[in-house]
N, C-alpha and C positions, 0 to 999 in steps of 0.2 A: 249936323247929321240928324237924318228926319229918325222920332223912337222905333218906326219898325225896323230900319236897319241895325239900331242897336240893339232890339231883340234879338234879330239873325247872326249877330254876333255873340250874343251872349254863351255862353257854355253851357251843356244843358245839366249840369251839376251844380249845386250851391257850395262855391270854394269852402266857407265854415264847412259842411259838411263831408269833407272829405279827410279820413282820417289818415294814419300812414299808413296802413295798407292799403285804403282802396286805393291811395296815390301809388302804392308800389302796383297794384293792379292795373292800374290805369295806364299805366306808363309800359306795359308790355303790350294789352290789350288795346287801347284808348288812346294814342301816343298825345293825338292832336287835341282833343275835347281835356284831358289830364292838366296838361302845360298850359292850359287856356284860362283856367281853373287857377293854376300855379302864380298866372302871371296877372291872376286880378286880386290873388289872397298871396303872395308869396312866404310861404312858409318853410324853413328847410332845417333848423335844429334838429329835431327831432330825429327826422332822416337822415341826416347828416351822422350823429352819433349811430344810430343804428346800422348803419353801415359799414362804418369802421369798427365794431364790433362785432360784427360779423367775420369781414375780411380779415380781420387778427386772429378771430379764434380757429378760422378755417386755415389760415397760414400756419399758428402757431401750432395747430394739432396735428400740421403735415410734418411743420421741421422738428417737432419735437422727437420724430422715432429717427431709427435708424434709417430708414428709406429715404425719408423725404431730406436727412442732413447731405447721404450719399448724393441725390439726384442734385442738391443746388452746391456743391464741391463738381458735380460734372458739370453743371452750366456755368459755373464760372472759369471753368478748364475750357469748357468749346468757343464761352466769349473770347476770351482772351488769345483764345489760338487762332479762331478768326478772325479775328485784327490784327494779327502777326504778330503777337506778342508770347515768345516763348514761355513754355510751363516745364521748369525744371525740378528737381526733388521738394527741395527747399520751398520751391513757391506751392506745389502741390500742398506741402507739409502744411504749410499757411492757408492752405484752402479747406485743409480740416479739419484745424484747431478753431475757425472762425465757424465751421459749420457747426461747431457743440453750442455757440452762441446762436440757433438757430429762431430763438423764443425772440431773443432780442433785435434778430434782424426783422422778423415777421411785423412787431410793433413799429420801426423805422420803416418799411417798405409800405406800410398800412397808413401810416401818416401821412408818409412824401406822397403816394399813389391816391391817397384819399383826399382828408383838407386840403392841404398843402396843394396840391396840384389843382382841386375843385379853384380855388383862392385865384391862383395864376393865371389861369383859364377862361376865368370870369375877367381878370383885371385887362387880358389881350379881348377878349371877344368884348367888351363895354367901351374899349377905346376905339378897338376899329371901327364898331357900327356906330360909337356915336361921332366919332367924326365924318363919317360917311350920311347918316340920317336925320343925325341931331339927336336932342335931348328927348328918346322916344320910349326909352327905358330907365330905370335907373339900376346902381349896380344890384342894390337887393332884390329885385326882379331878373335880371342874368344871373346870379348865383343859386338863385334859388332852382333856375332853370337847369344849370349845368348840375349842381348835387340831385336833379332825379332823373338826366338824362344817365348818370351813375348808376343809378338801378340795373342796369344791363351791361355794365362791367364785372356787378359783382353777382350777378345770376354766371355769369361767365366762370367766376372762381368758384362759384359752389360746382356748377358741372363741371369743371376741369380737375378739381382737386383729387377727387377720388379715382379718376381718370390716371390721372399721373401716377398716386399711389400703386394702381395697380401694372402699370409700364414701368415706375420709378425712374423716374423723368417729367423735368419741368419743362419741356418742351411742350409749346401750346397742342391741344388735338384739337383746336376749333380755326386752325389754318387753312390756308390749302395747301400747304405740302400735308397736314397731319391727314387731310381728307383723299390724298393722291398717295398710296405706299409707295406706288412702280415708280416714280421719280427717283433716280438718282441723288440722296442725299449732297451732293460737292457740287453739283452744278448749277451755272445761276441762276437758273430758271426756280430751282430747288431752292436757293435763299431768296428770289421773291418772293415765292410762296406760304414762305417759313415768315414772312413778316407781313401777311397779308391774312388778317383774322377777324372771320365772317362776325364775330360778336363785336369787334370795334367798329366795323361796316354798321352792324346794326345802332350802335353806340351812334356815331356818327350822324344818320338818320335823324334819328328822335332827337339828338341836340340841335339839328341845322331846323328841324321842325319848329322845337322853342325858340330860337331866335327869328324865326320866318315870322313867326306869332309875336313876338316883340317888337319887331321891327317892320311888319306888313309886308314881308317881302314874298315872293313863290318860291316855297320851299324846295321843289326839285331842282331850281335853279342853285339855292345854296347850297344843297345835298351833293350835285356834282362837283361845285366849288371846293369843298370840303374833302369829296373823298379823292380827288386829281391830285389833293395837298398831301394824303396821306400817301395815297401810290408814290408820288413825285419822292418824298421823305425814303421810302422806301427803296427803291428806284437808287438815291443816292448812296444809301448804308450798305446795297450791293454794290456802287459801284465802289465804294470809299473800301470794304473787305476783297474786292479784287486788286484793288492795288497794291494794301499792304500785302497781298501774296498768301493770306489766310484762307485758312479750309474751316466748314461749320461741320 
């Protein structure tokens, strides 16, 4: 590769010089020159932690009142009913004696939704592309990728949270059923939409981006790959809640 291409590739930021914020700026603003950056210095500690401390304490300050124990006692009454699984006293009873553990589900949900699933995500996306590409990444370069395509999950929970506080309900508002009211909450058009959220679309993007960038591939072509997988996912969880005969 002649140097001036590798100029034109270079990123126009010096990866040292990018701190966690301007990587979290960069990553709303910047998606592609950010991860370019990410994926010549990959650094993600830092980010990582900050993230999940966030998301805990924004979880744990919703389940800690009363609003926020009542609304996830109702979402786990609508899941359950939508999959056909009956909610009778007893199990109701069980749904809000676990909601006073509300502090302690927030740090479990923040863990599995954060590390834990960054981890998993990395370990599918680094098998598929390297057996598909070859050895053109390595895993600390895909992890690194995915903890700050995260950035825009958890911009998600800050603006949703107070959202829900004030509906009381964890029911997303960054959907399109939450951006459609005149839909008919029971119909299935109404639980695609209920599973189809504009900030995981956005999520989506910025992550198909970093791997486009790790793996030299065109990103819109991943971009659709990716979000047909979510629709398709989606797609099934309605059709899987119509059969058991559930209402959401």
């Amino acid at each position: 590769m002649s140097s001036g291409s590798a100029e034109a590739e270079a990123p126009t930021s010096s990866p040292d010089n990018l701190s966690v914020l301007r990587r979290i700026a960069g990553i709303i603003r910047r998606p592609r020159s950010t991860l370019q950056a990410v994926a010549a210095a990959p650094r993600w500690a830092g980010l990582l932690a900050l993230l999940f401390l966030v998301s805990f304490g924004v979880s744990a300050a919703f389940f800690a009142t009363d609003v926020g124990q009542l609304a996830l006692v109702d979402q786990w009454e609508r899941t359950a009913i939508a999959f056909g699984q009956p909610v009778d006293d007893a199990r109701y009873a069980e749904f809000q004696e676990w909601s006073g553990r509300g502090v302690s589900y927030a740090a479990l949900m923040s863990l599995t939704a954060g590390p834990l699933a960054a981890i998993g995500l990395s370990a599918i996306l680094f098998g598929i592309f390297t057996a598909w590409r070859g050895g053109r990444a390595s895993f600390h370069q895909v992890f690194a990728v995915v903890v700050h395509a995260s950035v825009i999950l958890t911009l998600r929970q800050l603006i949703s949270t107070p959202v829900n506080y004030a509906r009381e309900s964890l029911a997303s508002p960054t959907t399109l059923v939450g951006m459609l009211s005149s839909i008919d909450e029971g119909s299935p058009i109404a639980r695609l939409f209920g599973l189809i959220d504009v900030f995981v679309i956005w999520w989506l993007i910025v992550l198909t981006v970093g791997v486009a960038v790790l793996y030299r591939l065109p990103a819109p072509r991943v971009a659709a790959v990716s979000i047909g997988v979510y629709v398709a996912v989606a797609l099934l969880l309605v059709g899987t809640m119509a059969m058991l005969g559930g209402v959401s």
